[in-house]
N, CA, C and O atoms as a GROMACS GRO file, in nm:
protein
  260
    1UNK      N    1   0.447   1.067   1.646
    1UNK     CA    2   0.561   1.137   1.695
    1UNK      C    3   0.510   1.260   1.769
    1UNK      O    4   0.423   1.328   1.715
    2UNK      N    5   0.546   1.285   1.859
    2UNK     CA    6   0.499   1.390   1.965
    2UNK      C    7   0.611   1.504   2.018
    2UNK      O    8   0.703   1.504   2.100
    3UNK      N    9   0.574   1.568   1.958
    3UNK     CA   10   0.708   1.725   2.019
    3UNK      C   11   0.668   1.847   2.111
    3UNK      O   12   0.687   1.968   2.095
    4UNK      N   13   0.589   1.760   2.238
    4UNK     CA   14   0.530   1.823   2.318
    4UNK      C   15   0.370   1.799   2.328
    4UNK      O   16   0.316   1.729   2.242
    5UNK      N   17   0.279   1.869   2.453
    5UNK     CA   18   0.192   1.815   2.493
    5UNK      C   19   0.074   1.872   2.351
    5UNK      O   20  -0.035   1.814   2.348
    6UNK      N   21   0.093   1.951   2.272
    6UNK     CA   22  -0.014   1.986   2.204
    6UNK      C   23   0.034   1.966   2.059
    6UNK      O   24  -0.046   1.985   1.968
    7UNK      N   25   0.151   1.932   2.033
    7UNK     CA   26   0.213   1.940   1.900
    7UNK      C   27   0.243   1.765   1.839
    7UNK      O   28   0.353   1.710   1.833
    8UNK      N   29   0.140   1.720   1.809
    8UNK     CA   30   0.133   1.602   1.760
    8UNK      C   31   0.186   1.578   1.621
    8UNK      O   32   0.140   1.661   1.543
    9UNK      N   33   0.279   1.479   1.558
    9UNK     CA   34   0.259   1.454   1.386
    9UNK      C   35   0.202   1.345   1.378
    9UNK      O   36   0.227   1.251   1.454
   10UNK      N   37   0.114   1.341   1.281
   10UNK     CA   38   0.040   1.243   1.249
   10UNK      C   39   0.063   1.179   1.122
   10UNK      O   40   0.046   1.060   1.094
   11UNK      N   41   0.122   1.314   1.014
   11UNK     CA   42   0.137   1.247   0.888
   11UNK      C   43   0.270   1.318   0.838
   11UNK      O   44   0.320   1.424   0.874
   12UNK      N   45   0.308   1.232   0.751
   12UNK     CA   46   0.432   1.286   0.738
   12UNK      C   47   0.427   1.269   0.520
   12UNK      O   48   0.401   1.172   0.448
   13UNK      N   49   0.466   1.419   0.486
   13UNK     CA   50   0.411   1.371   0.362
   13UNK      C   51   0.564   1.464   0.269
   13UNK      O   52   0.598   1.582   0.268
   14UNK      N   53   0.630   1.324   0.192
   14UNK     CA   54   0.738   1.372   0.127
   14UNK      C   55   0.684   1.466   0.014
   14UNK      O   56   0.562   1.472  -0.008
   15UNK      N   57   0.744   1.517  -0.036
   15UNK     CA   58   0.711   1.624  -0.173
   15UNK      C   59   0.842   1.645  -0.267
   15UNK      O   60   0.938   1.691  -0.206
   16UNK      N   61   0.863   1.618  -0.413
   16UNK     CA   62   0.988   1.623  -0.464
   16UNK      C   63   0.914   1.660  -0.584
   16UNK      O   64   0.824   1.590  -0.631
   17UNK      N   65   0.963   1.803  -0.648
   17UNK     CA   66   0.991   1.839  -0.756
   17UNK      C   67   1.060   1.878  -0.843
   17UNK      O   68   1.148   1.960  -0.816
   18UNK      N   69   1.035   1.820  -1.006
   18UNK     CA   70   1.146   1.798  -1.092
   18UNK      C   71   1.155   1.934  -1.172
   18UNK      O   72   1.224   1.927  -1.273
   19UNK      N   73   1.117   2.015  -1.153
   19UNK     CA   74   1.118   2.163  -1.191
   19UNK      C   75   1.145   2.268  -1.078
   19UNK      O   76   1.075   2.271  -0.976
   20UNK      N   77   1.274   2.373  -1.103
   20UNK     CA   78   1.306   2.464  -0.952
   20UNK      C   79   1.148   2.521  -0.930
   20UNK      O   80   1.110   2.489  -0.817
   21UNK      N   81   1.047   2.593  -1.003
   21UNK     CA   82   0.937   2.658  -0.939
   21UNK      C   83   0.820   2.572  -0.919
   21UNK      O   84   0.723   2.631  -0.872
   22UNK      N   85   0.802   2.421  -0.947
   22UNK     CA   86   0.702   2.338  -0.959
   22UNK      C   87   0.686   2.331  -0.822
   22UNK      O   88   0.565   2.333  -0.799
   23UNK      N   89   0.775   2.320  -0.682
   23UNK     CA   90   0.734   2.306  -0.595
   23UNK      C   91   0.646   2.384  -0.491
   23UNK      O   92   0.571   2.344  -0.402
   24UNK      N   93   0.681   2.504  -0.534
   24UNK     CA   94   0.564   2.635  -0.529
   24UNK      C   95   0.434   2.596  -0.550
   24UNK      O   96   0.359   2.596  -0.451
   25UNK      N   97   0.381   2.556  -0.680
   25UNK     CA   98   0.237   2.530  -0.698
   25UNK      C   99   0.187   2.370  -0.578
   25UNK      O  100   0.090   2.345  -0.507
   26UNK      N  101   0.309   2.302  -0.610
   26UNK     CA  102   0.284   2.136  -0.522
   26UNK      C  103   0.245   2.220  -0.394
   26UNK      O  104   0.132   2.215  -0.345
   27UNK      N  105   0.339   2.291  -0.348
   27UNK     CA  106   0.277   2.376  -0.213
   27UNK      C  107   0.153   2.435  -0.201
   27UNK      O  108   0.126   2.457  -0.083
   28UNK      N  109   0.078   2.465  -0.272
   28UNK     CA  110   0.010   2.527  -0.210
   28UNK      C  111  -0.135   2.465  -0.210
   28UNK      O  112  -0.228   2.512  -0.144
   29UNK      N  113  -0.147   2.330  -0.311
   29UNK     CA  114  -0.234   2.282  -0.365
   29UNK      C  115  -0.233   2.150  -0.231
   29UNK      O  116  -0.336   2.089  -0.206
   30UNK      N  117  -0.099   2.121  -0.155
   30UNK     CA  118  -0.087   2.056  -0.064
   30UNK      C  119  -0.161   2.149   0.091
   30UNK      O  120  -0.218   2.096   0.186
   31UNK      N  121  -0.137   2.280   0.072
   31UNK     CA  122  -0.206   2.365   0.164
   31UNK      C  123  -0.310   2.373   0.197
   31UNK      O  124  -0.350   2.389   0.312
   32UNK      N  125  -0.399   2.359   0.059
   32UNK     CA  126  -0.525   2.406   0.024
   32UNK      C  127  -0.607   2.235   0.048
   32UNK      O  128  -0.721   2.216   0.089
   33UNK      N  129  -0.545   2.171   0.022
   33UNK     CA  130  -0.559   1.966   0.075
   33UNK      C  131  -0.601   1.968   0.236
   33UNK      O  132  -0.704   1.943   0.298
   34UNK      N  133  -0.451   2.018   0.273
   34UNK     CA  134  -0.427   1.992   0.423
   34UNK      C  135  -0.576   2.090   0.539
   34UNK      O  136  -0.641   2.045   0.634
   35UNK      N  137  -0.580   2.218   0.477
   35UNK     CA  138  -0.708   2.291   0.554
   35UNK      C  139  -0.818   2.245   0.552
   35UNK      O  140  -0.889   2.301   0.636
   36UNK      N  141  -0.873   2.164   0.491
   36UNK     CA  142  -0.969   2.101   0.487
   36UNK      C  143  -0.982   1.986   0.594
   36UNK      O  144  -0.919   1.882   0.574
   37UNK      N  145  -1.070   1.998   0.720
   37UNK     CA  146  -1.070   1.891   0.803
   37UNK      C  147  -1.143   1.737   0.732
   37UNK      O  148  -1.104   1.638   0.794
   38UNK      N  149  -1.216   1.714   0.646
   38UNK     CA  150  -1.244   1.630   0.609
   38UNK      C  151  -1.188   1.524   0.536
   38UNK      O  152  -1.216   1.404   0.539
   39UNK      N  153  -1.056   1.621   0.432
   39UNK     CA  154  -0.919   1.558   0.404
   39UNK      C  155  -0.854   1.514   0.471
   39UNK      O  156  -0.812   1.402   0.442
   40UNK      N  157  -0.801   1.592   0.624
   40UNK     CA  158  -0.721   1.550   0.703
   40UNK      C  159  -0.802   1.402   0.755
   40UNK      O  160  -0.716   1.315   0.750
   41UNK      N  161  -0.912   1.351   0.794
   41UNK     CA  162  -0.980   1.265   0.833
   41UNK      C  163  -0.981   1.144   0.753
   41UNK      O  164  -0.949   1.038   0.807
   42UNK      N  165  -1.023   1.149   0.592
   42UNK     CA  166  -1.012   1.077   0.491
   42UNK      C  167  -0.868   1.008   0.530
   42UNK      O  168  -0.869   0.890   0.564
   43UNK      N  169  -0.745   1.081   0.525
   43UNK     CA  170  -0.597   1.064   0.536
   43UNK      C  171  -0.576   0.978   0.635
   43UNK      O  172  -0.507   0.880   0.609
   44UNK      N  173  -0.610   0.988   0.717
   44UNK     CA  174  -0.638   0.935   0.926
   44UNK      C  175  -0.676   0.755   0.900
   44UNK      O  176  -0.633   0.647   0.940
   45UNK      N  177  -0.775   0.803   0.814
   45UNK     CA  178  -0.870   0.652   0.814
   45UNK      C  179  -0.796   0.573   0.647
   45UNK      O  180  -0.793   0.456   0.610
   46UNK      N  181  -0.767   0.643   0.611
   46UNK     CA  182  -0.715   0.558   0.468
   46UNK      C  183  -0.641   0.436   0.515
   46UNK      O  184  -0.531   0.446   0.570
   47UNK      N  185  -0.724   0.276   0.484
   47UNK     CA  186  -0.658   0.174   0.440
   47UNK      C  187  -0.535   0.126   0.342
   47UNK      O  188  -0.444   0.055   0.385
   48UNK      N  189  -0.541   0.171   0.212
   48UNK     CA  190  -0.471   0.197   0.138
   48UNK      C  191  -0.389   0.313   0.068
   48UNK      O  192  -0.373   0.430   0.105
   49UNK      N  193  -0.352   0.260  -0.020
   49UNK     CA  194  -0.272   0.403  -0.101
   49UNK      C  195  -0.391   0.505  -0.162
   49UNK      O  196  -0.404   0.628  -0.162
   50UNK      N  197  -0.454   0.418  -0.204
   50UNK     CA  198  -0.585   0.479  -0.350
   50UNK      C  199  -0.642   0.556  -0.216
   50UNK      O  200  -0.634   0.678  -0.224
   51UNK      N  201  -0.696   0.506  -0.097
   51UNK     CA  202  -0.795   0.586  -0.037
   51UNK      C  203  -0.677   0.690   0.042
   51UNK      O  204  -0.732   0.779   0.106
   52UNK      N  205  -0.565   0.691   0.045
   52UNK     CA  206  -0.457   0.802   0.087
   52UNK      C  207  -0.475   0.941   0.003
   52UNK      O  208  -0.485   1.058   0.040
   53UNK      N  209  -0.474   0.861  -0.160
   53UNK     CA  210  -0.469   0.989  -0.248
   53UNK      C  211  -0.580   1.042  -0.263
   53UNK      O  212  -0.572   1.152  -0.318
   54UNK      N  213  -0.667   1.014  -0.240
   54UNK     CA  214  -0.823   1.006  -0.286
   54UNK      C  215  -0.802   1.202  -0.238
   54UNK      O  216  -0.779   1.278  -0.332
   55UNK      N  217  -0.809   1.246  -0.132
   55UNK     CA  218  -0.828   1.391  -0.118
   55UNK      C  219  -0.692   1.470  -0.237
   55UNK      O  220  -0.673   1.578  -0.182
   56UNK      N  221  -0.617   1.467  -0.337
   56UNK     CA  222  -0.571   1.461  -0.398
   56UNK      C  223  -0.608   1.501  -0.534
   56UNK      O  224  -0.585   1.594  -0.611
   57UNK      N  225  -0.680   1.384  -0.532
   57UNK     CA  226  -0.749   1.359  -0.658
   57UNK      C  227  -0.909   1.407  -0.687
   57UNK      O  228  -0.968   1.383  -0.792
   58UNK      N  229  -0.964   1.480  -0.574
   58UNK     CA  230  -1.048   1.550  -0.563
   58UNK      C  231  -1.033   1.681  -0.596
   58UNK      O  232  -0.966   1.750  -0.518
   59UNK      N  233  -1.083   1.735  -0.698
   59UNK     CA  234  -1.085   1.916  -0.716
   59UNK      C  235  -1.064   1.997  -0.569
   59UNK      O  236  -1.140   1.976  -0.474
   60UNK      N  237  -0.985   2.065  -0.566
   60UNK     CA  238  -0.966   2.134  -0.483
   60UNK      C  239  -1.079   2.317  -0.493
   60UNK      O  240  -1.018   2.418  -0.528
   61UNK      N  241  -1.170   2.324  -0.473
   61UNK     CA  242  -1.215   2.460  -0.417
   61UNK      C  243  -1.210   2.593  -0.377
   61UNK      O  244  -1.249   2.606  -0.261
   62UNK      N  245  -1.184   2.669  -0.416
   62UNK     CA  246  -1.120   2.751  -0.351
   62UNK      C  247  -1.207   2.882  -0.330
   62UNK      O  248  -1.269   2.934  -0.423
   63UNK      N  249  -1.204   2.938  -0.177
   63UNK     CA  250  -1.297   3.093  -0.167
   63UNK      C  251  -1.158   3.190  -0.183
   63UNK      O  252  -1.138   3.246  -0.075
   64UNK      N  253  -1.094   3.213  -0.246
   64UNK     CA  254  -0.963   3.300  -0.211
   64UNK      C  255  -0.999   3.366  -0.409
   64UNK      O  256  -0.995   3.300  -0.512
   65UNK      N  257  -1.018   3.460  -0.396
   65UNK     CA  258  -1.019   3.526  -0.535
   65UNK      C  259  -0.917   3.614  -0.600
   65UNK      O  260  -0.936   3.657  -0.713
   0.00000   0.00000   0.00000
């Protein structure tokens, strides 16, 4: 889907949480997923579901103290 010459979507990723503040943490742990170009790539090339979640299910890292 394309919303102009530089603004591409590529992925489109639902998020639903069953707690009012749970979606706060889903956010940011989806943030901290998404900045990572090697995730975004993994995501790109995933065949399946398992290799979809796979950046997910990887410890997330963080330099932010």
């Amino acid at each position: 889907m394309s919303f102009g010459e530089f603004n591409e979507i590529t992925v489109i990723i639902v998020l639903a949480a069953t707690q009012e503040k749970k979606h706060v943490r889903a956010l940011s742990q989806l943030n901290k997923i998404m900045s990572d170009e090697n995730n975004i790539h993994t995501i790109h090339q995933a065949a399946s579901a398992k290799e979809f979640m796979q950046p997910a299910r990887t410890p997330v890292i963080s330099n932010v103290r």
